[in-house]
C-alpha positions as CSV (number, residue, x, y, z in Angstrom):
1,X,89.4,99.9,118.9
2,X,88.7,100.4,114.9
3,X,91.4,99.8,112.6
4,X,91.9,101.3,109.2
5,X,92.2,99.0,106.1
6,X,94.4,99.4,103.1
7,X,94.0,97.9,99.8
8,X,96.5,97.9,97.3
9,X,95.3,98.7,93.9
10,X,98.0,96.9,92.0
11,X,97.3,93.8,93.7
12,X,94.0,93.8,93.9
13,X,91.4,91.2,91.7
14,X,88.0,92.3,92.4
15,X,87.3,89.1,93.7
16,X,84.5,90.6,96.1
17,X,85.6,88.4,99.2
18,X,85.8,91.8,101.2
19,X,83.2,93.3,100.2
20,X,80.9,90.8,100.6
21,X,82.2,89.7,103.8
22,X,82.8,93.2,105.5
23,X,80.7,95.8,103.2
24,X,80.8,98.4,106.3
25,X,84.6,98.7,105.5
26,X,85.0,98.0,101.7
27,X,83.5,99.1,98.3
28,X,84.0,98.9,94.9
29,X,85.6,101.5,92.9
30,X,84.9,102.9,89.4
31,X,87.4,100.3,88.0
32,X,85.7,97.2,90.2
33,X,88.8,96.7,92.6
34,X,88.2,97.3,96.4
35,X,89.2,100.3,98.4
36,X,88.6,100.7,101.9
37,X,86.2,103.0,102.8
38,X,85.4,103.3,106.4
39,X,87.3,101.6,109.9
40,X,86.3,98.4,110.9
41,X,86.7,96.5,114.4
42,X,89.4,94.9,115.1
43,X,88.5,91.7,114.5
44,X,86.8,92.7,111.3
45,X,90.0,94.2,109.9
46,X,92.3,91.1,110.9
47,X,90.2,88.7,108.9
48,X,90.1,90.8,105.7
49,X,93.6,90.9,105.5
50,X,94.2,86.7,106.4
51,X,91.1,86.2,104.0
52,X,92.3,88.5,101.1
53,X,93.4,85.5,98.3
54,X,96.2,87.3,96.7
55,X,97.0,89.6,100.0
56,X,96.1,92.8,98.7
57,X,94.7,94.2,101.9
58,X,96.6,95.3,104.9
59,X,96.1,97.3,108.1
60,X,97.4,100.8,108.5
């Protein structure tokens, strides 16, 4: 069942991790931080948000 990211903004580094890891679910923006930009699968989801490094990603 797909799951829908979140990023928070605030938090966010730009470090790339989810992007480069899960670039069917996350882009850059304008500003270079991560937004969420499409459901993943489960699976896909769960291990953005235990891999983000300062925890700026969650699931709705």
């Amino acid at each position: 069942m797909p799951k829908k990211a979140r990023v928070d903004s605030d938090a966010c580094i730009g470090c790339g991790l989810c992007v480069g890891s899960h670039p069917e679910i996350f882009e850059f923006d304008p500003d270079g931080k991560a937004v969420a930009v499409n459901e993943g699968e489960d699976a896909d989801v769960e291990d953005a948000v235990a891999s983000c490094p300062v925890g700026a990603i969650s699931e709705e």
